[in-house]
C-alpha positions in Angstrom: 96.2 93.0 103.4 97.9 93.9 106.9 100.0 92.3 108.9 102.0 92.7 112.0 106.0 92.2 111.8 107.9 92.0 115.1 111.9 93.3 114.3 113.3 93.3 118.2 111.0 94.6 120.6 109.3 96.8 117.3 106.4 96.0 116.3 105.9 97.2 112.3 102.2 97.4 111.0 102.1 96.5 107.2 99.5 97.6 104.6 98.9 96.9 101.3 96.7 99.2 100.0 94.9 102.4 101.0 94.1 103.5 104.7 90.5 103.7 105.0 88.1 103.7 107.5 87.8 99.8 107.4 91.2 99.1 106.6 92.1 101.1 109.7 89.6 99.4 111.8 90.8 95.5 111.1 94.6 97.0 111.6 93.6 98.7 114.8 92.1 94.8 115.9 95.2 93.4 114.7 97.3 95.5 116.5 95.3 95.3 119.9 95.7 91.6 120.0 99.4 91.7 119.3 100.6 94.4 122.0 98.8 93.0 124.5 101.3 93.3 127.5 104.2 95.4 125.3 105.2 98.9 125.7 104.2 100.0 122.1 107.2 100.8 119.7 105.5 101.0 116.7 106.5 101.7 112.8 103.9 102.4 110.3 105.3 101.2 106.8 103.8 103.1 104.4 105.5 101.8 101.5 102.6 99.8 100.3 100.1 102.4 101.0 99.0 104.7 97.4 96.7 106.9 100.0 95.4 107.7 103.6 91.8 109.3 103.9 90.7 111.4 106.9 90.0 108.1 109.1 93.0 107.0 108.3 94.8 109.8 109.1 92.7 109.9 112.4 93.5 106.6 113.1 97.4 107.3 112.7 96.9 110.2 115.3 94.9 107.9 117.9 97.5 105.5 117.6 100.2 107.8 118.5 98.5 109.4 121.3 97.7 106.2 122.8 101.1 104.5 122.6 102.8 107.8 123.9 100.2 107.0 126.5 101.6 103.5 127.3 105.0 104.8 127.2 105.8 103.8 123.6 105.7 105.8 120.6 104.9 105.4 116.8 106.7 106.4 113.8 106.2 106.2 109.9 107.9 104.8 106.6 108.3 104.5 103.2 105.6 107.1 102.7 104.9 107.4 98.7 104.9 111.2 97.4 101.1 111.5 97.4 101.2 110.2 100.9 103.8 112.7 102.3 101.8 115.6 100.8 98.7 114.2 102.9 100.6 114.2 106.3 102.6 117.6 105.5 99.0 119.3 104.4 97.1 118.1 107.1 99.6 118.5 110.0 99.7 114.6 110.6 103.5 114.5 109.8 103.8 116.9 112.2 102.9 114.8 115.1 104.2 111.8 114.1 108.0 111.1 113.3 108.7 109.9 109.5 111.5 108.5 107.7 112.4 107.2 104.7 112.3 103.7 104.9 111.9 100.7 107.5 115.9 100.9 108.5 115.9 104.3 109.4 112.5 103.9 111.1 113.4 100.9 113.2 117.0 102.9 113.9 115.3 105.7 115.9 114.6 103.3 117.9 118.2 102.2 119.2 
């Protein structure tokens, strides 16, 4: 399941599950319709996510680059051990800020 969460002018993508190829396509729709007209300050949380697979991990990249694009910029959370490893491994946590959690995520944003 995904949702959108709006904390301030942050916008926090929720997942429950793994980030797949069609997981990251219904987010990506989800997200579209719900930044319409906002400068994109966005938190992935993690914390709900047991893996990311190469689309996913595409995905997180494209989204970056294209809020960084629109002025905004993304960040992650809550990313489980397995997770972390993925981003660190493939250079994907490189790119994109991460922190521990949702507080210290939507912080960086102050």
């Amino acid at each position: 399941m995904q949702r959108i969460e709006k904390h301030g002018t942050v916008h926090v993508i929720v997942n429950e599950g793994p980030i797949r190829m069609e997981t990251s396509v219904s987010i990506e729709e989800l997200f579209e319709r719900s930044m319409i007209g906002h400068t994109p300050a966005v938190v992935v949380d993690l914390s709900g996510v047991p893996l990311i697979d190469g689309s996913g991990l595409e995905w997180l990249v494209e989204l970056s680059e294209r809020s960084c694009h629109r002025g905004g910029c993304v960040r992650l959370c809550g990313a489980s051990e397995l997770c972390a490893d993925v981003l660190r491994v493939t250079g994907v946590g490189s790119k994109i800020e991460s922190f521990p959690d949702l507080t210290s995520a939507l912080g960086s944003f102050a």
